[in-house]
C-alpha positions in Angstrom: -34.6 4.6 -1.5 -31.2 3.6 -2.5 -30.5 1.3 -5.7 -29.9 -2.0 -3.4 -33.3 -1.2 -1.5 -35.0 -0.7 -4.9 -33.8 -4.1 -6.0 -35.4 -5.9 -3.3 -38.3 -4.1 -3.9 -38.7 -4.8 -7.2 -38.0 -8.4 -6.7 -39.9 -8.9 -3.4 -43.0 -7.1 -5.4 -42.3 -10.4 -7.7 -42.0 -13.1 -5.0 -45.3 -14.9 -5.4 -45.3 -15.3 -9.1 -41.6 -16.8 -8.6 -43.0 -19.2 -5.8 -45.3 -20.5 -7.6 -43.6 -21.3 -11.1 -41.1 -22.7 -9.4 -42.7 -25.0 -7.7 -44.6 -26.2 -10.9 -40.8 -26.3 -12.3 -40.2 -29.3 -9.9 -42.5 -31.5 -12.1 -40.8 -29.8 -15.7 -38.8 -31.7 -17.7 -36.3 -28.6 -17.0 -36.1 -30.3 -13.1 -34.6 -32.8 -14.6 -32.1 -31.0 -17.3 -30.6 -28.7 -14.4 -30.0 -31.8 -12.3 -27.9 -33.9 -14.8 -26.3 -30.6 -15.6 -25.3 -29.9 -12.2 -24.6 -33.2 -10.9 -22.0 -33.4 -13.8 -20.0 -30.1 -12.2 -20.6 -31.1 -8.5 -16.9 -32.1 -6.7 -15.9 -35.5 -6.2 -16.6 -35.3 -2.8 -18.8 -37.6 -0.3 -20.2 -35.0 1.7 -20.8 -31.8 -0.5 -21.9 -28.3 1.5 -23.3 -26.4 -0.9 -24.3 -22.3 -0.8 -27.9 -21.9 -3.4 -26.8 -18.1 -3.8 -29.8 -15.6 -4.4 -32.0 -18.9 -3.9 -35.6 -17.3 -4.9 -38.5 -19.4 -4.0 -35.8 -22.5 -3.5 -35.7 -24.5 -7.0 -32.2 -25.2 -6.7 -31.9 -25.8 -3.3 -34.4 -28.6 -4.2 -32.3 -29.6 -6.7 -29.2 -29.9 -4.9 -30.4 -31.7 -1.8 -31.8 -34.0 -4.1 -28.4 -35.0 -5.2 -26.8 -35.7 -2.0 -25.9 -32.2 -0.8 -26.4 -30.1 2.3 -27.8 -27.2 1.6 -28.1 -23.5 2.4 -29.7 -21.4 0.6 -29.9 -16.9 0.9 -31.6 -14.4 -0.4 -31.8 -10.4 0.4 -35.6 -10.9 -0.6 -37.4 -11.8 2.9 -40.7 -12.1 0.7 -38.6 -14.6 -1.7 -37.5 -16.7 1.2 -41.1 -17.0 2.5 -41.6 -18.4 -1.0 -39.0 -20.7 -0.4 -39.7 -22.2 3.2 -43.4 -22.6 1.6 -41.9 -24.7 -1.0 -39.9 -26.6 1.3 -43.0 -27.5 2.8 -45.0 -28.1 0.1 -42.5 -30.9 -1.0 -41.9 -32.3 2.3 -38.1 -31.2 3.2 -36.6 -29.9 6.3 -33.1 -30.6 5.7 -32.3 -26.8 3.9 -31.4 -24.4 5.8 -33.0 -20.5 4.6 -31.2 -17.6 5.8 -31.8 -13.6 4.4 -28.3 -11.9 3.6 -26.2 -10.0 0.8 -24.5 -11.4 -1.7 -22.2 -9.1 -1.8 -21.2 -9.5 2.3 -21.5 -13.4 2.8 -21.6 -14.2 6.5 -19.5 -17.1 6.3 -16.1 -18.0 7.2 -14.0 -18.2 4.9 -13.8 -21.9 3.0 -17.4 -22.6 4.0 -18.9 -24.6 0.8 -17.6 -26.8 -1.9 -20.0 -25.9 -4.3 -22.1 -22.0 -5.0 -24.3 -21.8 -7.4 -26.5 -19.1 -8.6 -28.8 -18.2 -11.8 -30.0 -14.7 -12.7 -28.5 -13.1 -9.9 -24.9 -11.4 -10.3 -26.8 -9.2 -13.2 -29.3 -7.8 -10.5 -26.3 -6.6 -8.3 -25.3 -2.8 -7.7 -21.4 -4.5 -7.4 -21.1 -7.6 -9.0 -17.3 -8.2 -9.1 -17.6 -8.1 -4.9 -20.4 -10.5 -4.9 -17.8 -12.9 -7.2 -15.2 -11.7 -4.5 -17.4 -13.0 -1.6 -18.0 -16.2 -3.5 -14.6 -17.5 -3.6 -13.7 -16.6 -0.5 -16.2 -18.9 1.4 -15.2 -21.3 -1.2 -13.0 -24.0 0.3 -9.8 -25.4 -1.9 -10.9 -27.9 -4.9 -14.5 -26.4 -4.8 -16.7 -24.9 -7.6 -18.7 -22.0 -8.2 -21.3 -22.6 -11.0 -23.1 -19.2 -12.6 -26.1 -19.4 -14.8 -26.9 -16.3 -15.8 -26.6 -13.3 -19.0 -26.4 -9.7 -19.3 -30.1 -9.0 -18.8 -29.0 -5.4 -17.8 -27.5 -4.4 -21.5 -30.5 -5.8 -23.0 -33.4 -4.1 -20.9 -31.0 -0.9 -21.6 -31.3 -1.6 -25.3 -35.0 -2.5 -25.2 -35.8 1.1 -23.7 -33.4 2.9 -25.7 -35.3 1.4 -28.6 -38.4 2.2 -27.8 -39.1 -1.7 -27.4 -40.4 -1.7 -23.5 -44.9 -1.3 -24.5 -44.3 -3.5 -27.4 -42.7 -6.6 -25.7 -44.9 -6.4 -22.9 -48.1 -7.2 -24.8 -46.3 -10.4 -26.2 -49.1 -13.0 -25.6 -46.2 -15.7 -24.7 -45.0 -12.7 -21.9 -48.2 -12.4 -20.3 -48.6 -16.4 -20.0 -45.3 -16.3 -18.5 -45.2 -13.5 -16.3 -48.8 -12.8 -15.0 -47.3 -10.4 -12.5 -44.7 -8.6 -15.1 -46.8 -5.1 -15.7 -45.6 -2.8 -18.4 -45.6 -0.5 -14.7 -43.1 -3.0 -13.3 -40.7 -3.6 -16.6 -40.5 -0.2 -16.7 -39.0 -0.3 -12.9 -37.1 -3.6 -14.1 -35.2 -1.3 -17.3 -34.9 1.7 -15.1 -32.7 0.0 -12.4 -30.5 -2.0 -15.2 -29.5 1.5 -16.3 -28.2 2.2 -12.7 -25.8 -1.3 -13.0 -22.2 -1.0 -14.1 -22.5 -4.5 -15.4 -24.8 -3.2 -18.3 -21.6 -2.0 -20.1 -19.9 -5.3 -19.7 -19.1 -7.4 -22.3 -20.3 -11.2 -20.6 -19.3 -13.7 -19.7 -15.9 -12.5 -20.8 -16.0 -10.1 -17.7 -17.0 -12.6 -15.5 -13.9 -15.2 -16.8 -11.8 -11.8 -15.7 -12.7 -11.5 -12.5 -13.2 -14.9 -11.8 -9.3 -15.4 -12.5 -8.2 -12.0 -11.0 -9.8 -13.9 -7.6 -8.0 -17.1 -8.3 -10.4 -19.3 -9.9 -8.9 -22.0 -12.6 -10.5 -24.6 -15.1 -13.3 -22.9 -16.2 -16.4 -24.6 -18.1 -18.3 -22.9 -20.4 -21.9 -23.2 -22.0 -23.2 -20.4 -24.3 -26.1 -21.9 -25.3 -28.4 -22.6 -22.4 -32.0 -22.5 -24.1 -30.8 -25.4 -26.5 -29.1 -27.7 -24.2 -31.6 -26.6 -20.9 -35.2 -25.6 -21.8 -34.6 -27.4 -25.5 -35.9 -24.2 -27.3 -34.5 -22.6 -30.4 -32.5 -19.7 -29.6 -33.5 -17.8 -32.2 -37.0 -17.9 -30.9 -36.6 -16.9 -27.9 -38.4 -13.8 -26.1 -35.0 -13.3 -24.3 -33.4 -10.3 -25.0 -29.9 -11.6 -23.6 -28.9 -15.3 -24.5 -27.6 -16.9 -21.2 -25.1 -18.9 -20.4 -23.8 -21.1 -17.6 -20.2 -20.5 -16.0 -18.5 -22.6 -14.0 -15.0 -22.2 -12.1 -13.0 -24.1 -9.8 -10.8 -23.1 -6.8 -7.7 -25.1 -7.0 -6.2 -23.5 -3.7 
C-alpha cells in the first residue's frame, strides 16, 4: 500500500466518528465562531464559488452555503464523502455539490473559485507544497485561499519519539473526544506523520513561503485559534501542535 493509499485508509477507518461530531458541531457555539470568522475573509463579491478542500463529513461546506456561497466540496475519502451527503441530508440541503478527488491534482480549470478553504488537511498530504500549487491555480484573480491548520505531523513525531503515544491515549478528555481514536490507530496516525516531509517544516512560516513563491499577496494571520475559535486556554489544550488559520489572496 503506498503512503497516499494508507492515508485514506486511515482516515476512511475514521469517517463515522467525523460524521457524526460534525454534525453535532452545527449546533456548537464553534458553528457560529467559524462563520463570523470566515465571513470576515470571504471576497467582496455577489456571487462567491467556493472549493471546501478535503471537506470531511461537510461542516464547512455547511458553513459556507450558509453565507451566500455556492459550494463544492472534495475529498479523496469516498467513506468521508458518504458522511458528508448524509449530513447534507440530515440538514435538509441539496445545493452542494460532493465530488471524490486529490488535492494535490484538482480537476478544475484553472480560475475556477473565488474562495478555498481547508482545515487539517495540507498536514495529512504526502506533497503539500503541490496541493498549495493546485490551490492557486484554480483560484481566479482577487480570490482567497483560507488554511486552518498546524503541524500535527512534527508533533505526533515528537510524541513517539518521547515515548508519549500509550500515555496520551488514555487521557479521559481523549477518549470522550475520539471514541474511535485506538492507541492501534494513533499508532498508525504517528507512523504515517513520520513518512511526511512537512514534519520538518517549520509552520506556518513554510506555508507563507510557498504561498508567495505561487504568487499569493496580503496574507492574514491568526496564531492563536483555540483562544479566538473554540475559546479554550491554550495552554490547556490536549493538542500537541497549536493551530493557526492562514489566509492569502490572489491579486492576479
Amino acid at each position: 500500500m503506498d503512503i497516499q493509499e494508507r492515508i485514506n485508509h486511515y482516515w476512511s477507518r475514521r469517517a463515522d466518528e467525523f460524521g457524526d461530531a460534525r454534525y453535532s458541531d452545527m449546533k456548537s457555539k464553534k458553528r457560529e465562531n467559524w462563520t463570523k470568522l470566515i465571513s470576515e475573509h470571504l471576497p467582496e463579491k455577489e456571487k462567491i464559488h467556493a472549493l471546501d478542500l478535503g471537506t470531511g463529513a461537510g461542516f464547512f461546506s455547511f458553513i459556507l452555503r450558509d453565507l451566500g456561497c455556492c459550494v463544492t466540496g472534495i475529498d479523496y475519502s469516498d467513506a468521508m464523502l458518504r458522511n458528508a451527503r448524509k449530513n447534507c441530508k440530515r440538514l435538509g440541503f441539496d445545493e452542494i455539490q460532493f465530488l471524490q478527488m486529490d488535492a494535490q491534482n484538482l480537476q478544475f480549470e484553472d480560475g475556477t473559485f473565488d474562495f478555498i478553504f481547508t482545515r487539517n488537511v495540507t498536514w495529512t498530504l504526502p506533497d503539500p507544497a503541490k496541493a498549495y500549487q493546485e490551490m492557486c491555480r484554480v483560484l481566479a484573480p482577487g480570490g482567497k485561499l483560507m488554511n486552518a491548520d498546524a503541524n500535527y505531523s512534527a508533533g505526533f513525531k515528537k510524541m513517539d519519539a518521547e515515548g508519549l503515544t500509550e500515555k496520551y491515549s488514555t487521557l479521559p478528555d481523549m477518549r470522550y473526544q475520539y471514541p474511535a481514536r485506538s492507541l492501534e490507530m494513533l499508532r498508525e496516525r504517528n507512523d504515517i506523520a513520520k513518512t511526511l516531509y512537512i514534519a520538518d517544516e517549520k509552520r506556518p512560516v513554510w506555508d507563507l513561503d510557498i504561498l508567495s513563491e505561487c504568487g499569493m499577496d496580503r496574507f492574514w494571520i491568526d496564531l492563536d485559534v483555540n483562544s479566538n475559535i473554540f475559546k479554550m486556554d491554550s495552554n490547556k489544550s490536549l493538542s500537541v501542535s497549536p493551530e493557526f488559520v492562514l489566509v492569502a489572496e490572489k491579486l492576479k
